[in-house]
C-alpha positions, 0 to 999 in steps of 0.5 A, a space after each residue: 500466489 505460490 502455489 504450493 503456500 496457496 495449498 497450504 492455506 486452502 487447508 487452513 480453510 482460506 477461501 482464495 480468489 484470483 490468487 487473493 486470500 478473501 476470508 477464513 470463513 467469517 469476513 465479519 469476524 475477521 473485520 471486527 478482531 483486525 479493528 479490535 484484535 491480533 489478526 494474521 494477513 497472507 499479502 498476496 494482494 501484492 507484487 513484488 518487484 526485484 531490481 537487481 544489478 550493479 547499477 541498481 540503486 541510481 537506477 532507481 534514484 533517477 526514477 522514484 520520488 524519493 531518495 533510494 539512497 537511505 534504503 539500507 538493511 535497516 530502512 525501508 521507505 514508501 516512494 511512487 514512480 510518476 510520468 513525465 506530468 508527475 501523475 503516479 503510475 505506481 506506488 511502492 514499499 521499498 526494501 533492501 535485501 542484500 544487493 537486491 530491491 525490492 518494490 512492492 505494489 499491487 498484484 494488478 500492476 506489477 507486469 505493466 510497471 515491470 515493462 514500464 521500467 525497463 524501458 529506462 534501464 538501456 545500458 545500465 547493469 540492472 535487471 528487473 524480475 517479477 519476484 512475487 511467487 518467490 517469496 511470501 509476504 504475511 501481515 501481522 497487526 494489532 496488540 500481541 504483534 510485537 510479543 508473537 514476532 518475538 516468539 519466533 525473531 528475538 530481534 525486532 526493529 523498533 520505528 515505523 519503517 526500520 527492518 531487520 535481516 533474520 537469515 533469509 526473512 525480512 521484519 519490517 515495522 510499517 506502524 507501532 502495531 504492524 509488522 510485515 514479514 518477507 519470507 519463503 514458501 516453505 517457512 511461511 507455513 512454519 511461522 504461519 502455524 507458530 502465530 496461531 495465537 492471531 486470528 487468520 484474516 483475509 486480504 481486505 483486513 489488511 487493506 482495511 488497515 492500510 486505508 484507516 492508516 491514510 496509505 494509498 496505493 495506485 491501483 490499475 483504475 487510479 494509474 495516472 489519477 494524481 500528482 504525489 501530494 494529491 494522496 498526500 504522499 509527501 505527508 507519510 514520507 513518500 516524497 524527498 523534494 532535495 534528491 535530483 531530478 526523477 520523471 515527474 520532478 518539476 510537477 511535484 517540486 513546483 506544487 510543493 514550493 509554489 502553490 499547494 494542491 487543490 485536492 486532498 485525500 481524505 478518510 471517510 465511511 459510507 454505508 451500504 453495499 457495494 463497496 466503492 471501487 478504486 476510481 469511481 467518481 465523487 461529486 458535490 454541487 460545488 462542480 455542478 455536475 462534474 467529479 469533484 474527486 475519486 475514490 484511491 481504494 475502499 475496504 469492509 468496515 467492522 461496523 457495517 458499510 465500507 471505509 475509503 480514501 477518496 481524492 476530493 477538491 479541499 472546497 468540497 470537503 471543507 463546504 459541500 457534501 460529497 457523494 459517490 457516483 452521482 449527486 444523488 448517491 451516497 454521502 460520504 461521512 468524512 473521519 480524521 486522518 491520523 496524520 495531520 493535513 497542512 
């Protein structure tokens, strides 16, 4: 996190850990006005990464699953960097500013996926740089959000994943009610001030939503866990299977014309503490004993417990009980997703 926006939002009573934004002083509060209200999120769970250089876009074309060519000062898009197997090592929202792109993941990842590029960029005209402390990203979700953003941009972009250039800002539309705006240090605390009308909430109220909105993102211990469509990427757009060939492309094009995935991301609730992490192991009696599944990421719930996406076999979930971490554990109540599974 910068340091000179994470002194500014020390004062507005933020409690900051490992550079992350955890509350504002009532995690409950937060959790039920992010289910219920207008909140205001810091971003700072995430990375950014700056791809630069002529060569640019076909570099990035000939390594994400989807087609960086629609990218565009209007577009943006979800795509996913996969190793040879097709296993996602990443996942990204992907803009344009300018001539520059940028790619934003989890903060956690975002020195090994830097490394793991380069390696690939050999002789083509691209630079790749850790952009996360140049600029600041704040989430802004729930009714008010289109009518406060407009108080401060007279132009917003109408779909999910359009976006609109003001100046040196970026308004990116993810969902009918969430906006995220890219801006610098310096006017963040400005437009932070200007949306007081939405409640300040923490890191995981942002995250709440992403998980409620079935949008994973590969974190440190789910690196390498699953093919694309396991995380139902291809259902929220992260896949194009007509652009050329990318790491990972046979997989993914094979699963998708030849068979369909035995395992699925699903929503669920579980109650109770601690909060599942990312990559612990699910379990049903239909794997006697062995994982049937894995947690993607899980976040606080208004009403007490913790919801998650969680990667489990299709039998487990249409005919077994599924729990966490052992037979014995937790059971997982299974919520429909609001995207439709195939």
């Amino acid at each position: 996190m910068n340091t000179d926006w994470q002194a500014f939002l020390a004062t507005q009573g933020a409690t900051i850990q490992n550079g992350i934004v955890q509350h504002f002083g009532d995690a409950s509060a937060e959790r039920t006005a992010t289910a219920a209200g207008t909140v205001r999120c810091d971003l700072s769970q995430f990375g950014l990464l700056k791809v630069s250089g002529e060569d640019a876009q076909g570099f990035l074309q000939n390594l994400l699953s989807n087609d960086i060519r629609e990218v565009d000062s209007n577009r943006a898009q979800l795509s996913s960097f996969n190793n040879a197997k097709g296993r996602m090592l990443a996942s990204f929202l992907v803009w344009r500013t300018g001539d520059d792109y940028l790619l934003q993941l989890p903060r956690g990842l975002v020195e090994a996926v830097r490394k793991k590029l380069s390696m690939y960029v050999l002789r083509s005209k691209v630079k790749i740089s850790d952009a996360s402390d140049e600029l600041v990203c704040l989430g802004i979700s729930g009714p008010a959000a289109h009518s406060l953003l407009q108080g401060n941009y007279p132009v917003l972009p109408q779909q999910p994943m359009e976006q609109v250039q003001h100046g040196g800002d970026t308004v990116l539309r993810l969902a009918a009610q969430r906006f995220q705006v890219v801006t610098t240090p310096q006017h963040a605390q400005e437009l932070w001030a200007a949306l007081d009308a939405a409640v300040a909430a923490g890191a995981p109220c942002w995250d709440l939503l992403d998980v409620r909105a079935g949008i994973p993102f590969i974190q440190p211990a789910t690196q390498e866990a699953f093919v694309a469509q396991m995380v139902n990427f291809e259902l929220i757009g992260g896949i194009n299977f007509k652009k050329g060939c990318y790491p990972g492309q046979e997989v993914v094009a094979r699963m998708h014309y030849l068979g369909k995935p035995k395992r699925r991301m699903y929503l669920a609730h579980v109650e109770g503490d601690p909060a599942p992490t990312a990559g612990a192991e699910l379990f049903s009696t239909e794997t006697e004993g062995q994982p049937c599944g894995m947690v993607v990421q899980a976040a606080a719930a208004p009403q007490g417990g913790h919801d998650l996406l969680a990667v489990c076999t299709t039998a487990s979930h249409e005919t077994f009980s599924v729990h966490l971490g052992g037979s014995g554990g937790v059971r997982l109540q299974f919520q429909p997703l609001p995207y439709p599974l195939p």
